[in-house]
VEXSEKOL-50834 format. One line per 2 residues: their letters; for each residue x, y, z of C-alpha. Coordinates in pm, 1 decimal. Each point is the difference from the previous one (the first is absolute). Example, Ala and Ser with C-alpha at 12.3 -4.5 7.8 and 13.67 -1.06 7.14 Angstrom:
<pts>
AS = 1230.0,-450.0,780.0 | 137.0,344.0,-66.0
</pts>
This chain:
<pts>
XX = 18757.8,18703.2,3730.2 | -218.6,269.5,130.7
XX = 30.5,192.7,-362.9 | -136.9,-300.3,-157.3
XX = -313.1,-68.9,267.4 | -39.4,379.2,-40.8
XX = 19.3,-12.5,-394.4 | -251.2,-289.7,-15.0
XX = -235.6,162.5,232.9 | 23.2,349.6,-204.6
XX = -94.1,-226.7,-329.8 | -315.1,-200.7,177.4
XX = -151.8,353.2,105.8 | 70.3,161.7,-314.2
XX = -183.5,-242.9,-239.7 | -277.6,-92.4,261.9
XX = -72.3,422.9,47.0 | 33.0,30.7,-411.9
XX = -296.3,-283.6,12.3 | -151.6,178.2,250.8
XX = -27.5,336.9,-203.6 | -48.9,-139.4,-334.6
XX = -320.0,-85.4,228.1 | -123.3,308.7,114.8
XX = 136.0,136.1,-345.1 | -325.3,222.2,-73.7
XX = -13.4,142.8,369.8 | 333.0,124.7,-22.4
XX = 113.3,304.4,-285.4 | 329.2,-131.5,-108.6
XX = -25.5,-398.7,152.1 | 142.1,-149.4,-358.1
XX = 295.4,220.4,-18.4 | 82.0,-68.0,376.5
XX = -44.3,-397.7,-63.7 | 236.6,56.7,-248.1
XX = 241.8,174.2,189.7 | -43.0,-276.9,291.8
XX = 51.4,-279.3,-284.3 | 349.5,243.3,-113.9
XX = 139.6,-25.8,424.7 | -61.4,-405.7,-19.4
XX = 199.3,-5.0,-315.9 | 239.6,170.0,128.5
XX = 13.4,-185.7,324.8 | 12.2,-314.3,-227.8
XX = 290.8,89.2,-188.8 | 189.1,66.1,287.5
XX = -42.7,-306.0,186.2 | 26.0,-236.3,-290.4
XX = 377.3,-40.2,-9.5 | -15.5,-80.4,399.9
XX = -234.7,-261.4,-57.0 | 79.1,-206.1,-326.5
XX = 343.3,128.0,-18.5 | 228.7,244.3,-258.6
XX = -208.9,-241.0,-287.6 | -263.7,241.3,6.9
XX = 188.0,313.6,14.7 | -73.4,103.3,-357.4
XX = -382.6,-43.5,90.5 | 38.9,203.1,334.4
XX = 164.6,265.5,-177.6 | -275.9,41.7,-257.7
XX = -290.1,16.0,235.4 | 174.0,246.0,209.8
XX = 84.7,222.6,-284.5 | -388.2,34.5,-34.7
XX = 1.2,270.4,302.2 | -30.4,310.7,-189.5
XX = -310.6,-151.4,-149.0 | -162.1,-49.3,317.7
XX = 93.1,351.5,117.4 | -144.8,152.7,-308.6
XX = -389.7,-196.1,95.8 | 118.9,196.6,363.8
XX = 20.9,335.8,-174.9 | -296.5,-50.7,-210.4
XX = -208.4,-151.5,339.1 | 86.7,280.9,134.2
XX = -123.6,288.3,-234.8 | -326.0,-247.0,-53.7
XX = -29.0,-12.0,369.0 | 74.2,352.6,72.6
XX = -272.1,101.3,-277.3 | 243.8,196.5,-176.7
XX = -125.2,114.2,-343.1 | 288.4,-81.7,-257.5
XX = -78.6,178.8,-281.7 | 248.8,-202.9,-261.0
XX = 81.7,-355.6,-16.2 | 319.9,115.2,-83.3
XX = 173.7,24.0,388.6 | -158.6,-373.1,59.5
XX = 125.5,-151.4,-313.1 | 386.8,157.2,102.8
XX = -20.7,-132.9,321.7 | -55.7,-354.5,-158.9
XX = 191.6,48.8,-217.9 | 272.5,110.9,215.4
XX = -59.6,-342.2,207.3 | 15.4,-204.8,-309.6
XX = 284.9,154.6,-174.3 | 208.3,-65.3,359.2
XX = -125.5,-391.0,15.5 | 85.5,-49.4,-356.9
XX = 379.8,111.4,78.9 | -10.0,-204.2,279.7
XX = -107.4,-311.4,-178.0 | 230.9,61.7,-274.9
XX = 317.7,60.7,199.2 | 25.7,-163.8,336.4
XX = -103.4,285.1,292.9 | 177.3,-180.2,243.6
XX = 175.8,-353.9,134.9 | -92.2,-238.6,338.3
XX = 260.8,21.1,244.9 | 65.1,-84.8,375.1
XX = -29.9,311.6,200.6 | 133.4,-109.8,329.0
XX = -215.4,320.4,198.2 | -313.3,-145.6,-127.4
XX = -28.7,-267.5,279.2 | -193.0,-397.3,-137.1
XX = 10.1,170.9,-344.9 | 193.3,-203.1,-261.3
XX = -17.1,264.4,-300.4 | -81.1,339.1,-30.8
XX = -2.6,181.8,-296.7 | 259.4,271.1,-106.3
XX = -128.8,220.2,-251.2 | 261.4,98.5,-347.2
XX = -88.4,290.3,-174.7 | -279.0,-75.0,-171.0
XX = -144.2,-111.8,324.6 | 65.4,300.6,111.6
XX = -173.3,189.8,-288.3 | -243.1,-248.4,139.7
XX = -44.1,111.8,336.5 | -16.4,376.8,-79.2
XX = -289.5,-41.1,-208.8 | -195.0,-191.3,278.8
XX = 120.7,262.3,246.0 | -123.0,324.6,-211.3
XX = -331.3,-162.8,-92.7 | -64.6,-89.7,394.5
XX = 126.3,362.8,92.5 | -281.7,115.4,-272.2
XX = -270.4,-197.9,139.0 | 71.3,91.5,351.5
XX = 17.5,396.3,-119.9 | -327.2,-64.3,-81.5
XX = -116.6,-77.6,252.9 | 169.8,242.5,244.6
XX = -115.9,260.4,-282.8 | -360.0,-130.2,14.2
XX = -24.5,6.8,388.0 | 91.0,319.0,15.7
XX = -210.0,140.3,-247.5 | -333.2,-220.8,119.5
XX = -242.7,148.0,233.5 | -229.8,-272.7,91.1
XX = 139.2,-106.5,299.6 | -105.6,-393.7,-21.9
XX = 187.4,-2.6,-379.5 | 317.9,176.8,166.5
XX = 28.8,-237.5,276.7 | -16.9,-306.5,-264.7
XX = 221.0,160.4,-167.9 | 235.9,63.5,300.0
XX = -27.7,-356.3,89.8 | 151.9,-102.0,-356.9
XX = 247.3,193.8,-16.2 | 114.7,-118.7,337.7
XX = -36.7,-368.1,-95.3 | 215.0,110.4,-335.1
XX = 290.8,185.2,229.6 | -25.0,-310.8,206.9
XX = 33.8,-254.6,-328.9 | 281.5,195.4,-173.9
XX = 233.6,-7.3,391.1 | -77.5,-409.5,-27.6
XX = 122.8,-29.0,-316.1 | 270.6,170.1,1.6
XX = 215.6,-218.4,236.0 | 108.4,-176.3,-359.6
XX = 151.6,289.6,-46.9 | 297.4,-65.3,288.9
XX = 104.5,-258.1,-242.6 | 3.3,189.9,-285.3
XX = 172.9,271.8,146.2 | 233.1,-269.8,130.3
XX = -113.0,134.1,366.7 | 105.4,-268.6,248.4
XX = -319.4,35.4,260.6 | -256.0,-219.9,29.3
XX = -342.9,84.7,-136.3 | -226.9,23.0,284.1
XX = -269.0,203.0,-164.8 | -86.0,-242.3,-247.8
XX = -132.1,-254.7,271.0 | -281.1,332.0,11.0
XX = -111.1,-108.5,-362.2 | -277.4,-239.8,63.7
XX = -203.9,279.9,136.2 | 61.0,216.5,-242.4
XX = -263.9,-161.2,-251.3 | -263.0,-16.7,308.1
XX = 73.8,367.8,95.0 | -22.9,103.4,-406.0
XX = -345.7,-207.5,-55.1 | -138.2,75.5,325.7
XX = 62.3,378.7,-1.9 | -221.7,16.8,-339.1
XX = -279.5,-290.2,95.4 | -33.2,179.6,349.5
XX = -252.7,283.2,-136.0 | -82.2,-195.7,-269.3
XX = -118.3,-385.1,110.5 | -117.6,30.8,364.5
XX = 38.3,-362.7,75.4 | 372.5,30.1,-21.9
XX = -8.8,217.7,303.4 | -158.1,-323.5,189.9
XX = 274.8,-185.8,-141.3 | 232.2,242.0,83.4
XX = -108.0,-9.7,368.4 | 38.3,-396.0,28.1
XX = 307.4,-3.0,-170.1 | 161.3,306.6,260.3
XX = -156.3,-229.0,292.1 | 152.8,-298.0,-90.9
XX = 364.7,158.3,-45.7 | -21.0,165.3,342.9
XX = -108.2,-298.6,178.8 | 228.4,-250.4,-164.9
XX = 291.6,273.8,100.6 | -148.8,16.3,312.0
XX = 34.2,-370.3,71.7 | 358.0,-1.9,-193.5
XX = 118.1,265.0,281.2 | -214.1,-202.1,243.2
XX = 247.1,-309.5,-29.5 | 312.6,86.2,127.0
XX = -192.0,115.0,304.3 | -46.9,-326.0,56.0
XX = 310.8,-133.2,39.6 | 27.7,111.6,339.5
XX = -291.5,-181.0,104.1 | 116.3,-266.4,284.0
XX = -105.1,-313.9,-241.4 | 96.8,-123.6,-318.1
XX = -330.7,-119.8,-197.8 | -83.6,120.1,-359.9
XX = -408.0,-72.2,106.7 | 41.5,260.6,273.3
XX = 164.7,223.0,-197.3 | -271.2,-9.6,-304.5
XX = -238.2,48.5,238.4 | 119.2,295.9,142.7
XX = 98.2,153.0,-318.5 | -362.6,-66.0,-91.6
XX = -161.5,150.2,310.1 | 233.8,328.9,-66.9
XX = -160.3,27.9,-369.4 | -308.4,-113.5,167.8
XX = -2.1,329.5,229.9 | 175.9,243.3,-260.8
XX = -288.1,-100.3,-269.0 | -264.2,240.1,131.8
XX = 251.6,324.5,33.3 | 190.1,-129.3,-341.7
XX = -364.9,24.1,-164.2 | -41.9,353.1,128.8
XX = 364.4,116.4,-108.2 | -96.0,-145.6,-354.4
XX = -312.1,137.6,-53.3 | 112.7,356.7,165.7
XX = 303.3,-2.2,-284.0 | -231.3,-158.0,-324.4
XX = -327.2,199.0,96.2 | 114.6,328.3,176.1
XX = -312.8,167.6,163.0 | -208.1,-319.9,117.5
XX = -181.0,159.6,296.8 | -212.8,305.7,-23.0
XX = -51.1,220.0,358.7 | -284.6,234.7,56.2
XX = 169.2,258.5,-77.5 | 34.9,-175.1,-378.3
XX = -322.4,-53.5,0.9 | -129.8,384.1,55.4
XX = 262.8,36.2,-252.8 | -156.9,-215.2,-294.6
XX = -368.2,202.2,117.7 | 169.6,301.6,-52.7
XX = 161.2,-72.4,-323.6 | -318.8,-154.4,-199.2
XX = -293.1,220.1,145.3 | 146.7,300.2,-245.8
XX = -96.0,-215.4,-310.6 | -238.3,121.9,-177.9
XX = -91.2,-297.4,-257.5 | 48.2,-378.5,-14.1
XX = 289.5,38.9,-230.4 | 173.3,226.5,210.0
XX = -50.2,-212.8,336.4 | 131.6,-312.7,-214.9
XX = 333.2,227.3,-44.1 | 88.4,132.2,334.5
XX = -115.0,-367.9,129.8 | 260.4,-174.8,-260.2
XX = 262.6,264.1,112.2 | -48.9,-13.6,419.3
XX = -9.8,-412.2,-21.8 | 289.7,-28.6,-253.7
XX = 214.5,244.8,238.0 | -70.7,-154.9,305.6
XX = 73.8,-380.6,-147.4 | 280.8,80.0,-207.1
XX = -173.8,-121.2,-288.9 | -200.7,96.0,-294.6
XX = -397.1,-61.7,78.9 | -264.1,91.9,-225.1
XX = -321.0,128.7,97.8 | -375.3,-18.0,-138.3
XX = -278.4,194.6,110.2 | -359.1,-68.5,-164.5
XX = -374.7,53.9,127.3 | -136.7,-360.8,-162.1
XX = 137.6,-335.1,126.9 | 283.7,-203.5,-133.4
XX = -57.5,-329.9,-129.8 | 127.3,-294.0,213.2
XX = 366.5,-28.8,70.7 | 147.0,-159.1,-300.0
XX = -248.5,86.9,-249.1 | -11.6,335.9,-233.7
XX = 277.8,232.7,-92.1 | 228.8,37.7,292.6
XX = 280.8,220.0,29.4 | 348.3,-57.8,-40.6
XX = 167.1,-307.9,218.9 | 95.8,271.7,252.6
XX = -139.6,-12.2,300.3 | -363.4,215.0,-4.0
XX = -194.2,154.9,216.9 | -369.5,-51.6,-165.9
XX = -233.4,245.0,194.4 | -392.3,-7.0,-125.0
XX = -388.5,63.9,65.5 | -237.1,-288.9,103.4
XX = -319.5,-11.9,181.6 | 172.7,-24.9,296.6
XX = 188.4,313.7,-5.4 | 331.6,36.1,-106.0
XX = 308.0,-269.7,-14.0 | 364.9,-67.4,-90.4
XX = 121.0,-316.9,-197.6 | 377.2,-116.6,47.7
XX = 109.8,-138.5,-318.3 | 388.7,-133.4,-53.8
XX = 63.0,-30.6,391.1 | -28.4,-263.8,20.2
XX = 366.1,-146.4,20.1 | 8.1,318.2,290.1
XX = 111.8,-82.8,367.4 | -239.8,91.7,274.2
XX = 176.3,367.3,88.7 | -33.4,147.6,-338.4
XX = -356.5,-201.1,-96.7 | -105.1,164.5,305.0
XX = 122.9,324.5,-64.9 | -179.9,-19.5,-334.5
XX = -306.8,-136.3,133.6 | -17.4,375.9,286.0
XX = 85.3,246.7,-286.4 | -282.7,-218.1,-232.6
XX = -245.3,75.6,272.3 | 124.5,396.7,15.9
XX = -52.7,-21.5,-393.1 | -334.4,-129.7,76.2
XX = -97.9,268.4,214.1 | 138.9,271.5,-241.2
XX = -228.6,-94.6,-243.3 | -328.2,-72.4,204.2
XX = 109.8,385.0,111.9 | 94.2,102.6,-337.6
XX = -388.0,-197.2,-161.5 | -178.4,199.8,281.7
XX = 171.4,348.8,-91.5 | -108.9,-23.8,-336.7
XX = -359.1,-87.4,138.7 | 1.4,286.1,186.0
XX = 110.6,250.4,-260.0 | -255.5,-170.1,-259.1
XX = -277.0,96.3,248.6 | 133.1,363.2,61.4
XX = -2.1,16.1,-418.1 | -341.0,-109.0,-31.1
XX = -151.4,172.2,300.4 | 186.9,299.5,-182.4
XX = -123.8,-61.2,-332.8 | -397.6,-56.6,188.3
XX = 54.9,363.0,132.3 | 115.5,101.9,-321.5
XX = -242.7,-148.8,-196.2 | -270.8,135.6,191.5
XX = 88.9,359.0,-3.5 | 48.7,-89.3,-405.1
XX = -337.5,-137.0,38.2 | -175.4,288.9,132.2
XX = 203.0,216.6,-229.2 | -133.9,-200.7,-323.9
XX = -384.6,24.3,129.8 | 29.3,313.7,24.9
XX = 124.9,99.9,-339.3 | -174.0,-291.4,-162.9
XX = -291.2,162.1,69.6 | 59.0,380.2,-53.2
XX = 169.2,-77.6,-365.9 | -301.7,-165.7,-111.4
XX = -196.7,319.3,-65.8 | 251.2,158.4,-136.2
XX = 65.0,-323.2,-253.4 | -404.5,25.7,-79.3
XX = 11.6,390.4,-68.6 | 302.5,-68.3,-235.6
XX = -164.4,-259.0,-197.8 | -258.3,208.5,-48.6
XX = 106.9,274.2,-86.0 | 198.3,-134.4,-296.2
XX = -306.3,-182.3,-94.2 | -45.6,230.0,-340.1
XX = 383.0,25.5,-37.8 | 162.1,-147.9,-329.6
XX = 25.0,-410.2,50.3 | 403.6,-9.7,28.3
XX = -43.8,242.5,332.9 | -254.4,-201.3,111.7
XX = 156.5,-286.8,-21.3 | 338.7,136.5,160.1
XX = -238.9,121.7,279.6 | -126.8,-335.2,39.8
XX = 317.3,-131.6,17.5 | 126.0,234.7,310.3
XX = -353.6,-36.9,171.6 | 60.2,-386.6,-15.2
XX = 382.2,15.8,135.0 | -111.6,241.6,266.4
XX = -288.2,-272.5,69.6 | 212.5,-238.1,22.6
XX = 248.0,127.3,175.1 | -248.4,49.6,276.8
XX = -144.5,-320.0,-38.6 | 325.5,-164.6,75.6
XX = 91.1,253.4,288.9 | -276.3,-115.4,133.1
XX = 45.8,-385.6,-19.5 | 366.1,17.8,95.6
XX = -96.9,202.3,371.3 | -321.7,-136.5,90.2
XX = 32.1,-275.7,267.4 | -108.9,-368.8,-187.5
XX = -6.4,-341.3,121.1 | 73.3,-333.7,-238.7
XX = -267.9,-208.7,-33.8 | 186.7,-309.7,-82.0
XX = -105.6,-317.9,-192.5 | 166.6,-291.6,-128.2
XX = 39.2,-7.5,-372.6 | 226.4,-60.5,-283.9
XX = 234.7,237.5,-120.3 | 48.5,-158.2,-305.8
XX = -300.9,31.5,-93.0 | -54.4,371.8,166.6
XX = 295.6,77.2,-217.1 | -144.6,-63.0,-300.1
XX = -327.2,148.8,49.4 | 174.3,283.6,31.0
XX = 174.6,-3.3,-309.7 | -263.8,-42.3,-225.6
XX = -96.5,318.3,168.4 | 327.9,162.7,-122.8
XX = 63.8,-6.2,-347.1 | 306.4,-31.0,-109.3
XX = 186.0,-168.8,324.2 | 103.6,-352.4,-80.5
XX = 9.9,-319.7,239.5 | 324.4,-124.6,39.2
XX = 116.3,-339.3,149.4 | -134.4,-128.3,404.3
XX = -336.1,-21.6,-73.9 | -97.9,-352.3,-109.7
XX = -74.4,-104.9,350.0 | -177.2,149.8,261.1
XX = 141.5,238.8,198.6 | -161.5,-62.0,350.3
XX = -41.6,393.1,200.4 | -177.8,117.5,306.8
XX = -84.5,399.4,-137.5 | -271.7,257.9,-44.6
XX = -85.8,-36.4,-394.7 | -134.6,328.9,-67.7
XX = 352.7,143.1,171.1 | 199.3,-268.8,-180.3
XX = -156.8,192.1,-333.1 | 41.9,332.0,114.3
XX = 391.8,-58.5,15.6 | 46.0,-195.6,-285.5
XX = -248.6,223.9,-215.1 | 227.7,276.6,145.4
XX = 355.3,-171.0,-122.0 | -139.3,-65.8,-342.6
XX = -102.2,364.0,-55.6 | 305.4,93.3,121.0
XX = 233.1,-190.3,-262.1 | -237.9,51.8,-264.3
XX = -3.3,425.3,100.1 | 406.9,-34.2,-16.8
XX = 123.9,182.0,-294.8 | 139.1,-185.8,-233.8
XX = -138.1,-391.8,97.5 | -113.1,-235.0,-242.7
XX = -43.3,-360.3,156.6 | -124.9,16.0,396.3
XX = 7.1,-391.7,115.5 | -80.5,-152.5,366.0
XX = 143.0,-322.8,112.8 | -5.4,-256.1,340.2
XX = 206.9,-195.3,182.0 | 29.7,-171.0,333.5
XX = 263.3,-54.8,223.3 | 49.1,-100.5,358.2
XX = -126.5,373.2,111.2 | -327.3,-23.1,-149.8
XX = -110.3,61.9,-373.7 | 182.6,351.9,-222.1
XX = -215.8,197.5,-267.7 | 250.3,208.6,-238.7
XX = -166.8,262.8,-237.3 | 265.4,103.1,-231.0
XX = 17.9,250.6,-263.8 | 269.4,87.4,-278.7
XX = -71.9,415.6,50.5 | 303.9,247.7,96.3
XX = 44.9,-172.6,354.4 | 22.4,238.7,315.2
XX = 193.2,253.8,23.5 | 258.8,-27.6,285.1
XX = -121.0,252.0,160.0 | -353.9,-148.4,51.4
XX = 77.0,-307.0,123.0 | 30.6,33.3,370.2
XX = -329.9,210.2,22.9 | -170.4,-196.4,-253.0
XX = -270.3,-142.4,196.0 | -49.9,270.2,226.6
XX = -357.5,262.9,-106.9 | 91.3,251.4,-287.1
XX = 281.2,-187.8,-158.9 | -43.1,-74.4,-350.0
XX = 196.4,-106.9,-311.6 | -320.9,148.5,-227.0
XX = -54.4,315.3,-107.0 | -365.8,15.1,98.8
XX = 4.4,-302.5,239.6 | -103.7,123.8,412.3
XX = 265.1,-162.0,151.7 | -216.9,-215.7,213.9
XX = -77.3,-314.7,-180.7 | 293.5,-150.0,108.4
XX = -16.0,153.2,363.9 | -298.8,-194.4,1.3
XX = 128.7,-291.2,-114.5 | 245.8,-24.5,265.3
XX = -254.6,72.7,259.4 | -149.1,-303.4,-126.6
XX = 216.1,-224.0,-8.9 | 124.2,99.7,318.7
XX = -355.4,-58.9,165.5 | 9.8,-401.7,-154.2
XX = 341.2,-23.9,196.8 | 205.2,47.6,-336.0
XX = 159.8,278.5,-208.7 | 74.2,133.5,-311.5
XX = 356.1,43.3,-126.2 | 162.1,150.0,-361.4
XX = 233.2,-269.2,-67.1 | 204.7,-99.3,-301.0
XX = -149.5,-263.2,-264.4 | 201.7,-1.5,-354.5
XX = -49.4,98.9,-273.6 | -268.2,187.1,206.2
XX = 78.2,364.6,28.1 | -257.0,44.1,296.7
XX = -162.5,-268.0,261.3 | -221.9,0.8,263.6
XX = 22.3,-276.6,248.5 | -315.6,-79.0,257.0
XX = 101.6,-261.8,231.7 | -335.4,-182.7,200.1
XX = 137.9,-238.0,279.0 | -53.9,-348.4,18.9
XX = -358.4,-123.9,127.9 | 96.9,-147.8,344.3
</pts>
């Protein structure tokens, strides 16, 4: 009898946790293939307890839906390479293995793999099957496509580094081992073994421990599940063991004894949490020590994406679980709204007015002890980045105090030679004055570079304040392209384009970006276009010249760096500068079919 309450309670779990996963079916890599592999055990289970139930009537149906087992291992093997992520370069070694399964249940269906008989070991069982040779055939092709899947997996955990994937993995192949020892008490009968099969009274947890080792670091709120479930079983054992205690108990009364078993489970609730959540969430409580720990650990990051990943990695270690982590200076939108991140549990850290803070998102079906882990290492994360936003303040002001110094000695430098060149430049001029017109003109040319070159010396180191306005840059944009012949205006500019900027700067730099596309050898269409996002409005000036060369594109905006042959090198030095004094910057970014593109970004108006 206890076979058949066993039996039926493996069959319930199976098809409710194949439900269950077909649910969660895009969280989990793999979920179909495992549903069907649940779906393959409750056939199997089926065809095994038919006979006991309507009688040797249905044996011909029993037999045929457990002949499908091979089947059911082959969705195993091919769960587990999906699973595993194991690239499979041909179809070929998946179609084999089905084919394998379905060349084995054919036999079977075509000549019997085995008759119903009493097998007195087999305790309350009626029939058990006893396989012929073709059931045996059977049963070795179920057994070598398990033993693949489960090499697999050993072969996978081995080779994986990650330490979260390796302990899912572990925790499979455990669940597996554990499956394949239930089932094979049918095997006593087979092998005409008279002992009773006490291992298969294990099988109803061997779906549970399967669905629950994968949906552990993959669904959190299985883990709250998971806790409730384990709580349950040890107080309901606890009161079990609790009433034979009470037989010795000086009165008879089944009131009194309730009562007592309730007060026991009562008292044992509290610790039995505790135990629970110590085994499903190892590493609920964080000490001081942890604490200086987690400092430690995030004040080496250098940028937000690298304090996101060694936040992930200390949280997901400590839990047991995979956490993902998101670090951004402006705000989130409200909890529920926007993109979020995967159903994992998050840690959302971000900038506000108020300074910085940390969003919990997916802990919700958390107990206290790890929700308040979470919530101390979220306000470590918090400090990291306040510390981590105020180090890159303070090396921003050490650059531009630098750059000040710098630019001042540069300025000082430029006066000077600004103004001893320009006698030199007049005496030149003149003295080609009765030269023939082509040296004249190539004189010219050379006096005016040199001019210029001075000029813009002098504009890029002299100390200069924005005089700001509020105006259009639509409209400034186009003003300045009539001014340029041959630029065209691209797409972004039907509406206005609201700014708070110094015009006559605004058409220094983009006077300064046409001349440089049109100057590139080789261009022949220069265009500008707008757009506005949530960071405040983007100007692009593209060109379809040569590009820039690799080796200029680090240093491109710094003074003497040009892509012309006869350019200075400090328009677009003083284009950065600014767009750098309006709060924004300027950026060489990638626009196709453009070959080159300039990128101002102004922010927002407030």
């Amino acid at each position: 009898m206890a076979l058949h309450i066993v039996m039926g309670l493996a069959l319930v779990e199976t098809l409710v946790l194949a439900a269950v996963l077909l649910a969660w079916a895009e969280r989990v890599r793999g979920a179909r293939l495992l549903t069907l592999f649940l779906l393959g055990v409750a056939i199997w289970v089926t065809g095994n307890e038919l006979p006991n139930v309507f009688g040797l009537s249905s044996a011909p149906v029993a037999l045929a839906l457990v002949s499908t087992i091979p089947l059911t291992a082959a969705a195993f093997l091919h769960f587990c390479l999906v699973f595993c992520r194991v690239p499979v370069a041909s179809p070929w070694p998946l179609r084999a293995a089905y084919g394998l399964a379905a060349a084995s249940t054919l036999l079977a269906w075509v000549v019997p793999p085995a008759r119903f008989v009493h097998f007195p070991p087999f305790t309350g069982v009626d029939y058990v099957a006893l396989p012929g040779w073709s059931g045996w055939v059977n049963a070795l092709a179920w057994a070598a496509l398990a033993a693949a899947g489960v090499g697999v997996l050993v072969w996978q955990g081995w080779r994986v580094r990650e330490p979260m994937q390796r302990r899912q993995i572990a925790a499979l192949t455990v669940s597996c081992g554990w499956g394949m020892v239930c089932m094979s008490g049918y095997g006593f009968a087979a092998l005409q073994i008279p002992v009773y099969p006490w291992q298969v009274l294990a099988l109803p947890a061997y779906p549970v421990i399967l669905v629950y080792g994968i949906l552990r670091y993959q669904v959190f709120v299985a883990n709250a599940w998971a806790r409730r479930a384990l709580v349950w079983a040890l107080l309901v054992g606890a009161g079990l063991l609790a009433v034979p205690l009470t037989l010795a108990l000086p009165l008879e009364s089944r009131w009194l004894t309730g009562a007592l078993v309730a007060v026991l489970c009562l008292a044992l609730s509290g610790p039995v949490r505790g135990f629970a959540e110590r085994i499903v969430y190892p590493g609920g409580t964080a000490s001081a020590a942890d604490l200086q720990a987690w400092r430690a650990a995030l004040a080496g990051a250098e940028s937000e994406q690298a304090l996101a990943a060694r936040a992930a990695s200390l949280i997901s270690d400590r839990v047991g679980l995979r956490v993902d982590a998101r670090v951004q200076m402006e705000d989130l939108p409200p909890a529920g709204q926007g993109a979020a991140l995967a159903d994992a549990p998050a840690l959302l850290c971000f900038r506000t007015a108020d300074g910085w803070q940390v969003r919990l998102q997916g802990w919700d079906a958390a107990p206290p002890g790890p929700r308040h882990l979470a919530e101390l290492f979220a306000g470590v994360l918090a400090e990291a980045a306040q510390q981590l936003e105020h180090a890159r303040a303070a090396e921003s002001r050490e650059r531009e105090r630098q750059l000040q110094a710098r630019l001042a000695e540069l300025g000082a430098l430029a006066a000077s030679v600004a103004h001893d060149l320009r006698n030199p430049l007049n005496i030149i001029a003149m003295a080609v004055a009765t030269a023939p017109a082509d040296t004249r003109r190539e004189v010219a040319d050379q006096v005016q570079r040199i001019s210029r070159l001075a000029e813009d010396l002098l504009d890029y180191a002299k100390p200069w304040q924005l005089r700001r306005a509020d105006l259009d840059l639509a409209a400034q944009v186009r003003q300045a392209v009539r001014r340029a012949p041959g630029v065209e205006l691209g797409a972004g500019f039907e509406a206005p384009l609201p700014l708070r900027a110094d015009p006559a700067r605004l058409d220094q730099a983009l006077g300064n970006l046409f001349a440089n596309a049109r100057a590139a050898a080789g261009t022949r269409r220069v265009c500008v276009e707008a757009e506005r996002d949530a960071l405040g409005v983007q100007l692009h000036v593209c060109d379809d010249g040569p590009g820039v060369p690799e080796d200029l594109r680090e240093r491109l905006f710094e003074p003497f760096a040009s892509r012309s042959p006869g350019g200075t090198g400090l328009g677009l030095a003083i284009v950065a500068r600014i767009m750098a004094a309006h709060g924004g910057d300027a950026r060489l970014t990638q626009r196709p079919p453009w070959s080159t593109c300039f990128t101002l970004r102004f922010p927002s108006l407030p």
